[in-house]
C-alpha positions in Angstrom: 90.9 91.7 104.8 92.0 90.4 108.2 93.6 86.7 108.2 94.8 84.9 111.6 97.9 83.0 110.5 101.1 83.9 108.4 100.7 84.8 105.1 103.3 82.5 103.4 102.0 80.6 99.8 98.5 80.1 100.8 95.9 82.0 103.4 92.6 81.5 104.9 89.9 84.3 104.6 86.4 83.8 105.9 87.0 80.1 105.4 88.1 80.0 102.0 91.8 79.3 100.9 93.5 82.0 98.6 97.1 81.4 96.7 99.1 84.2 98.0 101.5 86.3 95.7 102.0 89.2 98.2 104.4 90.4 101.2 108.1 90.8 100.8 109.2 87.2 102.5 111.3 86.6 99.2 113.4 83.3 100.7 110.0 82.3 103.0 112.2 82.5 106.0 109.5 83.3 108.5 107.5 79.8 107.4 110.3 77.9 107.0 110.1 74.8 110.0 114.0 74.3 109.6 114.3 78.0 110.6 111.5 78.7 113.0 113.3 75.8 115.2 116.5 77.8 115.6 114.6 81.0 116.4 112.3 79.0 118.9 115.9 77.3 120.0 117.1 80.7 120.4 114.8 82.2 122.6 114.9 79.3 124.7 118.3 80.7 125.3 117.8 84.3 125.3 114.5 84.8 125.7 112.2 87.1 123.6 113.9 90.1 123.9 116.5 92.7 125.7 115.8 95.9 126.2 119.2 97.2 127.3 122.0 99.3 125.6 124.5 97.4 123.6 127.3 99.5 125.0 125.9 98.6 128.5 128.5 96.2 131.0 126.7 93.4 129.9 127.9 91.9 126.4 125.5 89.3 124.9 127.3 87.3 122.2 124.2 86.5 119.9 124.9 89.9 117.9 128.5 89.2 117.6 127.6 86.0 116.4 124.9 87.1 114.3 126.9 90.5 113.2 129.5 88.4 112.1 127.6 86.3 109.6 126.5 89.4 107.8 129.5 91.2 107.6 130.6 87.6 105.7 127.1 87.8 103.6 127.3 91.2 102.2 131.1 91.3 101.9 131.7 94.1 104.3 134.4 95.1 106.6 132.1 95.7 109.2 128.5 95.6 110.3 126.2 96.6 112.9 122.6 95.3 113.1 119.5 97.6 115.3 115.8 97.3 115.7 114.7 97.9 112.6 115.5 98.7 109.1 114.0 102.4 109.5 116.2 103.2 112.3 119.7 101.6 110.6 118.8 104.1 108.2 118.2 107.5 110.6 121.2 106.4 112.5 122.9 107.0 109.1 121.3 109.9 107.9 121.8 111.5 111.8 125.3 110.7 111.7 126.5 111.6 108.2 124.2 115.1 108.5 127.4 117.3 110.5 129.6 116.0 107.9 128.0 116.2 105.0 127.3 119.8 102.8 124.9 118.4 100.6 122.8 115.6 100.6 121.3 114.4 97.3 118.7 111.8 96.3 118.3 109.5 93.4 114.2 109.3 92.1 111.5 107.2 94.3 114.4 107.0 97.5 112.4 105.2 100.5 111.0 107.2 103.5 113.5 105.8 105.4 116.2 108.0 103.1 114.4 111.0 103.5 116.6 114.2 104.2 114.7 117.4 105.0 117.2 119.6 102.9 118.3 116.7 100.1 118.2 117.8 96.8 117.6 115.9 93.1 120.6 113.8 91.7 118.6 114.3 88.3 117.2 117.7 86.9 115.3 116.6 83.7 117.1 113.5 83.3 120.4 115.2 83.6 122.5 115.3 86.4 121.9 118.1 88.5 124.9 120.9 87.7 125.5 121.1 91.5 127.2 118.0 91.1 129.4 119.2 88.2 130.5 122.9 89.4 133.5 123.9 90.9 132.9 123.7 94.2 134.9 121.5 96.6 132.3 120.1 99.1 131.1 116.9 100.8 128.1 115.4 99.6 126.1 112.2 100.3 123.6 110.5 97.9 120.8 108.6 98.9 119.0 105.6 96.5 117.5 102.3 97.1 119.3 99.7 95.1 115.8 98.5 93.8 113.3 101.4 94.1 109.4 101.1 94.0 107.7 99.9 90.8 111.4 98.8 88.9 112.3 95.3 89.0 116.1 96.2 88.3 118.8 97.2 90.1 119.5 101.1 90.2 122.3 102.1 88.1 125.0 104.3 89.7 127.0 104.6 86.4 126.2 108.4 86.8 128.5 108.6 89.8 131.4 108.6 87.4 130.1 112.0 86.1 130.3 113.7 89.2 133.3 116.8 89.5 136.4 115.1 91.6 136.3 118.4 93.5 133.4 116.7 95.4 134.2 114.0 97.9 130.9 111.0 97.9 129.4 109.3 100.1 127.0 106.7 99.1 123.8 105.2 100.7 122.1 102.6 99.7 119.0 100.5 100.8 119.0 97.0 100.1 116.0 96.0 101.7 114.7 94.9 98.9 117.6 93.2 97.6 119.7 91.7 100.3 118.7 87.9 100.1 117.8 87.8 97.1 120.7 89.8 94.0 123.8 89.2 94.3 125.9 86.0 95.1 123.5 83.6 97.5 121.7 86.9 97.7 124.5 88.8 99.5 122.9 92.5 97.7 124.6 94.5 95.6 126.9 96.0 98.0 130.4 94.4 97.3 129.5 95.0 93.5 129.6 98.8 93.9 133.6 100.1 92.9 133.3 103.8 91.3 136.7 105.6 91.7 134.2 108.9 92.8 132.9 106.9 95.8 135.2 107.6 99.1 132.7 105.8 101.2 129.7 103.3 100.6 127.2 102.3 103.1 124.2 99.8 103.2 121.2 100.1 105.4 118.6 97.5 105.2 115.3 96.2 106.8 116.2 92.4 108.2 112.2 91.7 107.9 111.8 91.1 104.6 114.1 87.7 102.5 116.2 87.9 105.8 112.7 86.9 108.3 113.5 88.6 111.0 112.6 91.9 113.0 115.8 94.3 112.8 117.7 96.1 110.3 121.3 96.4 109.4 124.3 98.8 108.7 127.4 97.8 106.5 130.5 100.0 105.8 134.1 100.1 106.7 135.5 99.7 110.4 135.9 103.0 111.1 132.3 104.4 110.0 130.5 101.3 112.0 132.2 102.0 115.2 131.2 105.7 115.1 127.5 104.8 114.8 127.9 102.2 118.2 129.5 104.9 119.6 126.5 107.5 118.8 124.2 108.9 121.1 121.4 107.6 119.5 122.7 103.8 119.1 124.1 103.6 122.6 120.3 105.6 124.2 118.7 102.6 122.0 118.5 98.7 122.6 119.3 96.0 120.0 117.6 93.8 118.0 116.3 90.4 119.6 119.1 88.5 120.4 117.1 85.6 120.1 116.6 86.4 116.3 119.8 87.7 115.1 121.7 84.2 116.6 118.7 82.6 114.4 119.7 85.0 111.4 123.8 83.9 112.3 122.9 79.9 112.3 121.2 80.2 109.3 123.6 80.3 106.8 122.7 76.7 105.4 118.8 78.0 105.0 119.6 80.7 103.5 121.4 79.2 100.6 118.7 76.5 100.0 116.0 79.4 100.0 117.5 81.4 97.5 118.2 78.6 95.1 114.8 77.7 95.3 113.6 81.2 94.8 115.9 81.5 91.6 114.8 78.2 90.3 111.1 79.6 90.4 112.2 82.8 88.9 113.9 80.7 86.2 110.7 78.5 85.3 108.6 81.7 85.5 110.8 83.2 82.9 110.3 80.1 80.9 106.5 79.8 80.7 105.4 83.7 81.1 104.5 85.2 78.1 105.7 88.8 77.3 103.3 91.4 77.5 103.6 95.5 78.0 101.1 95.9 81.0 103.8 94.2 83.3 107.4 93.7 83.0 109.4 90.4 84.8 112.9 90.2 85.5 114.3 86.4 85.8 116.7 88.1 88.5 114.1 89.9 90.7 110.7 88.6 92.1 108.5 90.6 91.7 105.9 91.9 89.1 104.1 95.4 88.7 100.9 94.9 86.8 99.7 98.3 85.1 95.9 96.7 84.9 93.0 97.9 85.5 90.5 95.7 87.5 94.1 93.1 88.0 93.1 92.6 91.8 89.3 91.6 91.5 90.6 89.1 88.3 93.2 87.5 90.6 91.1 87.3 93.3 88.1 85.7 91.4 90.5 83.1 90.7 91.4 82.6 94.2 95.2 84.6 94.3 95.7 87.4 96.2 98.9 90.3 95.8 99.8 93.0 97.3 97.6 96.2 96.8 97.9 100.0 98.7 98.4 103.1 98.3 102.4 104.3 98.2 103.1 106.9 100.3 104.8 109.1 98.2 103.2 110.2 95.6 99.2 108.1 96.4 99.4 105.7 93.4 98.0 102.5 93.8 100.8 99.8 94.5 99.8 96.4 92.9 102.9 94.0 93.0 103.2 90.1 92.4 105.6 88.8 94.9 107.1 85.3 93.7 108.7 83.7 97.0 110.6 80.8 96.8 108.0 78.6 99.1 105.9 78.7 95.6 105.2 75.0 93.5 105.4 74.9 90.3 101.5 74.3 90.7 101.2 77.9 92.3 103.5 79.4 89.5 101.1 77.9 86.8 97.9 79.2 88.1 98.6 83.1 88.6 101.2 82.7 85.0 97.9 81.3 83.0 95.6 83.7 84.1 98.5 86.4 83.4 99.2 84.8 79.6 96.0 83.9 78.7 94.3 87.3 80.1 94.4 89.8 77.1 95.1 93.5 78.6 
């Protein structure tokens, strides 16, 4: 279905209004007036976008400013922001590859973590013996701190298993998780202390609770300045500037969003009956429903989620986003037809 507007809480189709449960706008940043001002302020300023190299003679001090708020946000010694979250994580993957003897992926890893070569962190459930032999290498692993279809956060307990002969890297996509775990939503990045870990990073899509076009690399000092110092970062141009001083003003927003978004997730977890098609997490958004016919029910009732086919393996992706530009009003509608439906 085609609309002409944002889809924030509620969206016009051929004239008729739908409650909308869909997207990945967690904090309903790219509705929000407050926030839509500053980016409108913003490219006033800098206009709507700048298509040279960072590293070029010309410095523009919206990414410092904006850079600077993140590095603050996720707890990080460093940050670096770029056009999107796909490329913040090839940069990654393109610098790490020379350095790195093997790479190896935890289960349902996004595209964007995709290494030719990469190998299983889990054989059967176990950890894969390459991770437990003798041999002294380098090795990165890859995971999204949530991945597709879980409503938790991964658990990297298993890295304690792994040989000390083998020297870690960790990266990990919070795209789905910066803005909304975490302290104020700061991820689970500054959580992450295993003694096996020599170096973390975090890659991330700015488009989804952040609501804004870019994406975003965290790690220490020295790793951050060897990708600006790339081929690839300095052939590339930045982010909007316009957007990521937005993203850097925002701090205030941000903070009101996100206790909004857990009070919703608080009175959902209040009123939603239990039930073994779908699973709900008081700390996470979103909702997979494992039911048959789910999106013809919904939209009978006028509520529309998210439906398509996931890329990596075809199975069809139904998820209930809960945002926190929802009323209580919104909330009750989709939760009675979910408690009262028997599946």
């Amino acid at each position: 279905m085609k609309i002409n507007q944002f889809p924030d809480r509620i969206i016009d189709v051929e004239g008729e209004s739908y409650l909308y449960f869909g997207g990945t706008a967690y904090l309903g940043m790219p509705a929000n007036t407050d926030f839509q001002q500053l980016i409108v302020k913003n490219i006033l300023r800098w206009g709507s976008a700048y298509g040279s190299s960072r590293n070029s003679n010309i410095q523009l001090t919206a990414y410092q400013k904006g850079e600077q708020f993140l590095m603050d946000y996720i707890h990080a010694q460093a940050t670096v922001t770029v056009s999107s979250g796909m490329l913040a994580a090839k940069l990654v993957i393109e610098e790490l590859a020379p350095h790195t003897d093997v790479f190896f992926h935890f289960p349902n890893t996004h595209t964007a973590l995709k290494v030719a070569n990469s190998v299983p962190f889990f054989i059967e459930n176990d950890l894969n013996p390459r991770l437990l032999d003798s041999t002294i290498e380098r090795i990165t692993i890859l995971t999204d701190a949530v991945t597709t279809f879980q409503i938790k956060g991964v658990d990297l307990a298993p890295i304690d298993l792994i040989a000390s002969n083998k020297e870690v890297t960790l990266v990990i996509d919070e795209s789905h998780s910066l803005g909304v775990l975490g302290n104020n939503g700061c991820g689970i990045f500054s959580t992450i202390h295993h003694k096996n870990i020599k170096r973390k990073i975090m890659v991330a899509s700015l488009g989804k609770a952040m609501g804004v076009t870019g994406g975003v690399i965290a790690s220490d000092k020295y790793f951050i300045n060897q990708i600006m110092n790339s081929p690839s970062f300095v052939s590339s141009a930045g982010m909007s500037p316009a957007l990521i001083e937005a993203l850097g003003e925002a701090e205030t927003i941000y903070k009101s969003q996100h206790i909004k978004l857990k009070n919703n997730l608080k009175y959902i977890d209040s009123v939603l009956v239990k039930n073994e098609a779908f699973a709900f997490n008081p700390e996470y958004p979103v909702i997979y429903p494992e039911i048959e016919g789910i999106n013809e029910l919904l939209k009978a009732r006028n509520i529309i989620v998210t439906n398509f086919k996931y890329p990596t393996d075809g199975k069809d992706l139904n998820r209930i986003i809960f945002t926190a530009n929802h009323t209580e009003d919104d909330l009750n509608k989709i939760i009675s037809i979910l408690n009262q439906y028997q599946f």
